[in-house]
C-alpha positions in Angstrom: 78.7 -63.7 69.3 81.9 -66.1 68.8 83.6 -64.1 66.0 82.8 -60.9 69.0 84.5 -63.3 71.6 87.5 -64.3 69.6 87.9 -60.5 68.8 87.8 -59.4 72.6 90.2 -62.3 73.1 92.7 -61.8 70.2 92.9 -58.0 70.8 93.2 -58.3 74.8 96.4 -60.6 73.9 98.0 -57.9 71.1 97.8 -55.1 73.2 95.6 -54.3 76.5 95.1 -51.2 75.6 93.6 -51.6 72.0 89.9 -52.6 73.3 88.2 -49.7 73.8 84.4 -49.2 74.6 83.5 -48.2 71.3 85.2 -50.4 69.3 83.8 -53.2 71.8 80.2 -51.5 71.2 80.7 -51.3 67.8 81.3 -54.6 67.2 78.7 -55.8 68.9 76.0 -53.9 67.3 76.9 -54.7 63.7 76.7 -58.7 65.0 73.4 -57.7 66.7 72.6 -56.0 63.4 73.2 -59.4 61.5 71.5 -61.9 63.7 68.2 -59.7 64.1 68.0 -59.5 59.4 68.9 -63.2 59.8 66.5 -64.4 62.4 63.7 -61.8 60.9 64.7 -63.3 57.0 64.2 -66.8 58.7 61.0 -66.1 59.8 59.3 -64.8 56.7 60.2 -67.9 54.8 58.9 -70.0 58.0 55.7 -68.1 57.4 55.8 -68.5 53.8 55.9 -72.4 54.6 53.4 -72.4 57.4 50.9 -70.4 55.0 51.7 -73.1 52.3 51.4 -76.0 54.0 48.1 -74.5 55.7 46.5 -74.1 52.6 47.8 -78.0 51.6 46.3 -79.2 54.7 42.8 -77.2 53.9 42.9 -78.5 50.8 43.0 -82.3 51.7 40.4 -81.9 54.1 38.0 -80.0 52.1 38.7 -83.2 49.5 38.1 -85.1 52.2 34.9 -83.8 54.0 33.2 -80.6 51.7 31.6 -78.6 54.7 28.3 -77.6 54.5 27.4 -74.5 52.4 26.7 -71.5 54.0 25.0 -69.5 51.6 23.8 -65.4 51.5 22.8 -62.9 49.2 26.2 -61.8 47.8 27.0 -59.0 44.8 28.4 -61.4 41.9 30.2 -58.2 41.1 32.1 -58.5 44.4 33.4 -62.0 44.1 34.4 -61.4 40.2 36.5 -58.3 41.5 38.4 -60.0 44.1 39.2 -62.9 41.8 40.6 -60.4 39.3 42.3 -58.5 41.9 43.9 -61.6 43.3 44.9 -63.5 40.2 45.7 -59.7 38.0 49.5 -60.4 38.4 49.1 -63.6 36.5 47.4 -62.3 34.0 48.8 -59.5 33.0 52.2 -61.6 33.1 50.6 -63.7 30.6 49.1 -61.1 28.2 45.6 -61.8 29.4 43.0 -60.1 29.4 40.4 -60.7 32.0 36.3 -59.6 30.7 33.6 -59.5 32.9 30.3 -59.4 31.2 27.0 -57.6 32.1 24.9 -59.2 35.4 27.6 -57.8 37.6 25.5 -56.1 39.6 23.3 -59.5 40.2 22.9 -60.6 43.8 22.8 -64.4 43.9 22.3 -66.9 47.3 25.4 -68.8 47.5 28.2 -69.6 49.1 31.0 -67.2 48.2 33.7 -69.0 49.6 32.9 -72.0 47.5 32.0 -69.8 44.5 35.2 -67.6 44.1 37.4 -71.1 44.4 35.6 -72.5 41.2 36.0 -69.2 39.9 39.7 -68.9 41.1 40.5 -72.9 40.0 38.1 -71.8 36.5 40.6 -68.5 35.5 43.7 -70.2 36.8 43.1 -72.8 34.7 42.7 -70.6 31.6 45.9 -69.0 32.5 48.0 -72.1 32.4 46.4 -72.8 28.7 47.3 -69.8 27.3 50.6 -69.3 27.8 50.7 -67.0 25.0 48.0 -64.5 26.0 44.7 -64.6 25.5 41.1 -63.9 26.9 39.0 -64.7 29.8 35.7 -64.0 29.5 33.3 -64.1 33.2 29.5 -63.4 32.4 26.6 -63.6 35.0 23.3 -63.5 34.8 19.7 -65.0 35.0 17.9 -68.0 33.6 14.8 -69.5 35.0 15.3 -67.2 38.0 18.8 -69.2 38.7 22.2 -67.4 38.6 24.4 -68.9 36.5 28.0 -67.7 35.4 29.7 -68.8 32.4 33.7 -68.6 32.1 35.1 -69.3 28.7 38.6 -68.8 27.4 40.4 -68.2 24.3 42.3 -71.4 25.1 42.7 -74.5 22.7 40.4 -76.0 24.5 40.0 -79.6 25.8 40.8 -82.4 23.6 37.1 -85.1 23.0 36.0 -87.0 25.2 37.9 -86.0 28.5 35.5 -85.9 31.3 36.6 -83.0 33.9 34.4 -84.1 36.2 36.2 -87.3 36.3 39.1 -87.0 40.0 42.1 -86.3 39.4 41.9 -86.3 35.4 44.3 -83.6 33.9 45.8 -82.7 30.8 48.9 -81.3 32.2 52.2 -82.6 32.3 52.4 -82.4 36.3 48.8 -82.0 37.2 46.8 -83.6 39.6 43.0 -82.7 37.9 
């Protein structure tokens, strides 16, 4: 809107007659133009960083205070698929393969929330140690009448005695456990 003003203002002292309507309605749209990709460019990233710092937040508090479990008969097969679909474009950057294993089809009680995050954390995890491709393996099934899933890797694997279940234990560089 400046650069607009200092146009009018420049042009109206060269010669009275050079500011025309269209060349006044020009320029404003193309600085219109501008400041509605810059403002709408702005707010993506602001979004980006809400969404991010959302998830941060969410995390700490479910560190904090676990909620309660609210548990239902879910398809295992549904929760496997939307981990595969969510975390394919990792994988197939990495040259892993992702195999899930008969039992799909089993219905378990559980939570599913809290089930596809250990299952999200579990093949993410797997990822990050195989940088050089790989395979993830998911299986399902029954024992006892229980569900149980089983992920396993192709990975190195974890180096004796380091207990996961241990906070905040990692064997990355810049992890966090």
């Amino acid at each position: 809107a400046f650069i607009l003003v200092g146009t009018i203002v420049y042009n109206a002292t060269q010669s009275p007659f050079y500011l025309d309507v269209d060349n006044f309605v020009n320029l404003f749209r193309l600085s219109i133009e501008k400041v509605i990709i810059a403002v709408a460019m702005t707010f993506v990233i602001i979004n980006g960083e809400i969404n991010r710092l959302e998830r941060i937040v969410k995390d700490t508090l479910l560190f904090a205070r676990p909620s309660e479990p609210q548990r239902a008969d879910v398809p295992v097969g549904d929760i496997l698929t939307d981990v595969e679909r969510l975390l394919g474009t990792s994988l197939n950057k990495r040259g892993i393969e992702l195999r899930i294993g008969p039992g799909v089809k089993l219905n378990a009680h559980l939570d599913r929330q809290q089930i596809e995050q250990v299952l999200i954390n579990l093949v993410q995890n797997a990822i990050e140690a195989m940088p050089g491709g790989g395979v993830v393996t998911v299986e399902s099934g029954l024992v006892d009448g229980r569900a149980l899933m089983v992920v396993r890797d192709s990975g190195p694997g974890l180096p004796d005695g380091l207990d996961v279940f241990q906070l905040f234990v990692t064997t990355k560089a810049r992890g966090t456990g």
